[in-house]
C-alpha positions in Angstrom: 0.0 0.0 0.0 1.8 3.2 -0.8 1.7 6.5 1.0 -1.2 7.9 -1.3 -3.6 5.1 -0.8 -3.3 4.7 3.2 -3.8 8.9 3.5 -6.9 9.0 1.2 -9.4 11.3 1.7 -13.2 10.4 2.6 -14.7 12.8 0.0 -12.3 11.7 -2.8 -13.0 7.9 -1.8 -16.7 9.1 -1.4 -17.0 10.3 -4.8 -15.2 7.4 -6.6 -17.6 6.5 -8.7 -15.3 3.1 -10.1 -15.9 1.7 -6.4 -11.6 1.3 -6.2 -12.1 2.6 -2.2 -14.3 1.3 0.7 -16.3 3.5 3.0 -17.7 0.7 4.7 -15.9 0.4 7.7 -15.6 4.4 8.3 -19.4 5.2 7.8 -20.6 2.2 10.0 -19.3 3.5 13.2 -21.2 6.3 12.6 -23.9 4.9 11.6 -24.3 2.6 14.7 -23.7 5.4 17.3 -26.9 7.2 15.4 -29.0 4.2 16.1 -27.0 4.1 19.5 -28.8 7.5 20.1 -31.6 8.1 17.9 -33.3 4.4 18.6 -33.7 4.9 22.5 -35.2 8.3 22.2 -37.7 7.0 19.4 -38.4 3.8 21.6 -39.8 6.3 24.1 -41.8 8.2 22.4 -43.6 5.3 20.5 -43.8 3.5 23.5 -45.8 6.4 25.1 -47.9 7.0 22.0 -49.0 3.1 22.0 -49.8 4.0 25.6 -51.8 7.4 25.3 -53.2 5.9 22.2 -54.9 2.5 24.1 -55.3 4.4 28.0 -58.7 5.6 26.6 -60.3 2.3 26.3 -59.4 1.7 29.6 -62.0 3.2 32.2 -60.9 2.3 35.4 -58.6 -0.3 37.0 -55.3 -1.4 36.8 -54.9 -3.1 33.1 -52.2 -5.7 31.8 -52.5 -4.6 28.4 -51.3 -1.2 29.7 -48.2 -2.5 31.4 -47.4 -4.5 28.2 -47.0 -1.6 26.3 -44.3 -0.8 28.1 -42.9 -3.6 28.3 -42.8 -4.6 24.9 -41.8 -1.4 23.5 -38.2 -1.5 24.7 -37.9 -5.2 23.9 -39.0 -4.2 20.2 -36.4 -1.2 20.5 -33.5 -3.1 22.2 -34.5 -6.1 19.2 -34.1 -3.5 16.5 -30.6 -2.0 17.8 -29.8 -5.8 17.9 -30.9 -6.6 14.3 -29.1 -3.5 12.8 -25.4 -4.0 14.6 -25.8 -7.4 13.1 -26.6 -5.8 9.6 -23.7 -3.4 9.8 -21.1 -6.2 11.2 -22.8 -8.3 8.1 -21.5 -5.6 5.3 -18.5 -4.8 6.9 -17.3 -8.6 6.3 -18.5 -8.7 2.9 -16.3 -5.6 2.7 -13.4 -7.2 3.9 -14.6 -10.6 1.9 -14.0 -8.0 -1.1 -10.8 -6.4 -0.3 -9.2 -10.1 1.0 -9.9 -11.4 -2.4 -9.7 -8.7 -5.4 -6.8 -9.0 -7.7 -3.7 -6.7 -7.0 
């Protein structure tokens, strides 16, 4: 690898339109820690939408369904963070499938 190739540029490998360069591996950490952010706070508020959405067919009492909701809406959130780190680990191998075994 010379000195060129290991001090490229993101925008220049960004904008190779031949696909010579990977961005794979330097967008995926970025990526993840969005999700690592974003999903929580979106977890919440869907979770207390499903909630303020359902506590009106509820008169009175204490309710299971109610105590479901949020209980099931971080599993669904904590499943979906789970599903997309295995997504991004998944294209990040092929990407190093692909550099391992392309012609030099």
């Amino acid at each position: 690898m010379s000195n060129e190739e290991s001090t490229s540029n993101f925008f220049t490998d960004l904008l190779d339109y031949k696909f010579r360069k990977y961005i794979t591996r330097r967008v995926a950490s970025i990526v993840y820690l969005g999700y690592l952010i974003f999903l929580p706070i979106l977890t919440v508020i869907l979770t207390y939408a499903a909630y303020r959405y359902a506590q009106p067919n509820y008169e009175e009492g204490f309710h299971w369904q109610l105590l479901a909701i949020w209980i099931a809406g971080p599993i669904v959130g904590l499943f979906v963070l789970i599903y997309t780190r295995i997504l991004i680990e998944l294209n990040i191998a092929v990407v190093n499938i692909a550099e391992n075994t392309e012609s030099r």
